[in-house]
LOKOLDREN-923984 format. One line per field, with one value per residue (C-alpha): x, y, z; residue number from 1. Coordinates in steps of 0.05 Angstrom, whole numbers, plus 5000, padded with zeros to 4 digits. Each point is the difference from the previous one (the first is absolute). Example, Ala and Ser with C-alpha at 12.3 -4.5 7.8 and 13.67 -1.06 7.14 Angstrom:
BEGIN
east = 5246:5027
north = 4910:5069
up = 5156:4987
nr = 1:2
//
This chain:
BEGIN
east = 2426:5050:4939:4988:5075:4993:5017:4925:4974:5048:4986:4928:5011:5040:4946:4949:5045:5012:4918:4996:5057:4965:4945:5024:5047:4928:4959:5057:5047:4962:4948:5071:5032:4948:4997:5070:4996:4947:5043:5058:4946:4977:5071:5033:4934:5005:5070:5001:4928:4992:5041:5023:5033:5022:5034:5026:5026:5034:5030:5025:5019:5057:5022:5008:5038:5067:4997:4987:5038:5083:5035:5040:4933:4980:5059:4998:4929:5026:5058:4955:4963:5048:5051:5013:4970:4941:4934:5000:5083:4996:4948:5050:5056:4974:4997:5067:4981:5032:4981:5032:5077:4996:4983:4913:5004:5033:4947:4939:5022:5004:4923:4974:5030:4974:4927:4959:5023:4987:4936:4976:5009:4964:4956:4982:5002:4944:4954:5013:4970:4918:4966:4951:5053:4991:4922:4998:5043:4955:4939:5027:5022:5073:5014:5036:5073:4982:4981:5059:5050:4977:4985:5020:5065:5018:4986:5028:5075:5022:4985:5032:5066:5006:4981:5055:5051:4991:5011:5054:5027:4993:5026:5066:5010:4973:5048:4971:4952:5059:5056:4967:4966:5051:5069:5046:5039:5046:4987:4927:4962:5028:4962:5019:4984:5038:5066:4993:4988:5067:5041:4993:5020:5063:5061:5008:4935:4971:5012:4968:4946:4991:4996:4953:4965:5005:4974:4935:4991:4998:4953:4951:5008:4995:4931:4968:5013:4978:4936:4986:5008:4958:4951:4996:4993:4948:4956:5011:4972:4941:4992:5003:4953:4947
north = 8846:4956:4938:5012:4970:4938:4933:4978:5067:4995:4934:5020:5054:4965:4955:5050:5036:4928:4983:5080:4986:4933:5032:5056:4955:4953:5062:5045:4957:4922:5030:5017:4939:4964:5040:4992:4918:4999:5035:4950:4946:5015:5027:4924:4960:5039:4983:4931:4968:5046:4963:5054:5040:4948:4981:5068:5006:4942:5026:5055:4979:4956:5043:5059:4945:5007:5084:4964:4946:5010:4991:4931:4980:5009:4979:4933:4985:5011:4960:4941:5005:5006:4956:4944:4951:5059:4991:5053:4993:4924:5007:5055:4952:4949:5047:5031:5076:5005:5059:4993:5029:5036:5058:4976:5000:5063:5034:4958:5025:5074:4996:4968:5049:5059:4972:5017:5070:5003:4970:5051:5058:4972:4981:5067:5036:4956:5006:5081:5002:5007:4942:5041:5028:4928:4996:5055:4979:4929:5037:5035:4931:4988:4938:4973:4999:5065:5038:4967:5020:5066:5033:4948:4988:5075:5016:4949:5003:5052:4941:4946:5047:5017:4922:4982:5048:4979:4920:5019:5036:4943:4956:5028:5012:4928:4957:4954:4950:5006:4975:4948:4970:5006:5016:5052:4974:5048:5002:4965:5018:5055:5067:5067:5007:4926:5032:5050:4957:4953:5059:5026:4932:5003:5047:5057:4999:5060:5032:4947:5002:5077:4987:4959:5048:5054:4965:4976:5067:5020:4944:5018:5075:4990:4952:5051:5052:4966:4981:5072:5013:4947:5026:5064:4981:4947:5054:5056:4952:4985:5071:5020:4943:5032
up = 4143:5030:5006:4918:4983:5041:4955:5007:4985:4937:4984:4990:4968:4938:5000:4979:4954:4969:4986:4969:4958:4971:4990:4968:4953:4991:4982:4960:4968:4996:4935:4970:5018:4969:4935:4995:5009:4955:4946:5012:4992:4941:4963:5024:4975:4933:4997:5017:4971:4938:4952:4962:5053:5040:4936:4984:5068:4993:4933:5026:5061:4961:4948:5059:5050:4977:5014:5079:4994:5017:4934:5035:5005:4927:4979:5035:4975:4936:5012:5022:4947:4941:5022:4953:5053:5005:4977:4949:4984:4987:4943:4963:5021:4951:4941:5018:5040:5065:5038:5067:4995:4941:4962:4988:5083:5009:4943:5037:5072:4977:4962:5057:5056:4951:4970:5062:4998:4927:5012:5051:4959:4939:5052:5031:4931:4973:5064:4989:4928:5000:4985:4964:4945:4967:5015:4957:4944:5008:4981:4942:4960:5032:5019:5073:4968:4956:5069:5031:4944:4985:5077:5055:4964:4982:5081:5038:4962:5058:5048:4948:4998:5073:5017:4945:5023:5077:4975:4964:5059:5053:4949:4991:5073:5006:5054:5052:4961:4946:5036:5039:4935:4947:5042:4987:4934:4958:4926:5018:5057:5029:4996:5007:5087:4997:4970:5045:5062:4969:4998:5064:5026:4964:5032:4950:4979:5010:4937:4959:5053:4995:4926:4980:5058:4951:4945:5044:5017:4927:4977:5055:4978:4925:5009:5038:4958:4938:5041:5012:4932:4974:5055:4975:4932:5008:5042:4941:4949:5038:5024:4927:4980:5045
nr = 1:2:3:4:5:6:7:8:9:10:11:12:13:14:15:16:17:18:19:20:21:22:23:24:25:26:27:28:29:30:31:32:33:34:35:36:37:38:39:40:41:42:43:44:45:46:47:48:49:50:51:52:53:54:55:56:57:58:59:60:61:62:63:64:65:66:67:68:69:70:71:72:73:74:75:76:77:78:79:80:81:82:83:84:85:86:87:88:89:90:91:92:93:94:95:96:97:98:99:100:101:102:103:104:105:106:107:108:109:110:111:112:113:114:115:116:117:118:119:120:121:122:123:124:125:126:127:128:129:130:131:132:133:134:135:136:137:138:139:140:141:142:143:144:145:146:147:148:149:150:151:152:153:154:155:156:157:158:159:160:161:162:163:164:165:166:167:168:169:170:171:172:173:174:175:176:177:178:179:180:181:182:183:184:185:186:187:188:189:190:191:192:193:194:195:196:197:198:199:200:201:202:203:204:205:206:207:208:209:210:211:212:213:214:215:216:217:218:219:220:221:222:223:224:225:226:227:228:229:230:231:232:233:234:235:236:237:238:239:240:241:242
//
């Protein structure tokens, strides 16, 4: 027994158990391998030689970047670019919009931070409606913005409100891409999380702070409730119109 546990013995031994195990991987898991390359193969040369999707992908690859993106980040593109020595802030230079430091850049930063998550939601509450609700108003006479305005439209708010409501919540709470594009001015620039960020850096601050807390609190509050509401009353209608 002794002679089985010598190093050559073992040596040989983890050879053999080596080969089965290639074979076993070759026979069991290669076919699956293979399927599973295959698969990639054909989902990346759909994406990047069918012109459509490789242009949708690129689409929404950019308008979803700033949900990946750090805020400084955004901000600084934006910064770059709306600068009055920018390439987009020099043309509205010469016919008198500035954007950077003021209250346009403050209002861009916020819609940009929040459009992608807007976006989604409208997003994933048109894919959920059946194509074949607006096949069938086609072949009775309606036409594409009929069948759009009368059952797309009507089922898809839910996803409008909630995609609304979520923008409008990342938009007040907005603060990296803000500050670093626009600053934090009083009276021009400065948001709500911005007055609450200056306070706290002031001694004796607090109570300001822990106000305007209060009244976040209270925004975020009241716009869900009146999205629930709206909910509910949007899904009665339809439910009634059924």
């Amino acid at each position: 027994m002794e002679a089985l546990f010598t190093l050559p013995n073992l040596l040989s031994m983890g050879g053999v158990l080596k080969k089965r195990g290639s074979l076993i991987w070759r026979n069991q898991t290669g076919p699956v391998t293979k399927e599973s390359g295959a698969e990639m193969e054909n989902v990346l040369s759909t994406a990047l030689f069918d012109k459509p999707a490789f242009k949708n992908l690129i689409v929404n690859g950019l308008v979803h970047l700033p949900l990946i993106l750090p805020p400084v980040v955004t901000g600084y593109l934006l910064l770059i670019g709306f600068a009055p020595n920018g390439i987009i802030g020099a043309a509205l230079a010469r016919i008198g919009i500035t954007v950077a430091f003021s209250w346009r850049g403050a209002a861009l930063a916020a819609g940009i931070m929040a459009f992608p998550l807007m976006v989604r939601a409208i997003r994933l509450a048109i894919e959920a409606v059946d194509p074949k609700l607006e096949q069938a108003a086609s072949t009775l006479g309606a036409s594409r913005i009929a069948s759009f305005a009368t059952i797309t439209l009507p089922l898809i708010l839910p996803g409008i409100l909630a995609g609304s409501i979520t923008a409008f919540a990342k938009a007040m709470g907005e603060f990296g891409a803000t500050i670093t594009f626009v600053s934090n001015i009083p009276g021009q620039t400065q948001t709500l999380p911005l007055a609450i960020y200056s306070q706290l850096q002031v001694p004796g601050g607090e109570a300001d702070a822990a106000r305007l807390v209060v009244i976040s609190v209270m925004l975020a509050l009241g716009a869900l409730l009146v999205s629930e509401w709206l909910a509910r009353r949007i899904a009665a209608r339809i439910a009634g119109h059924n």
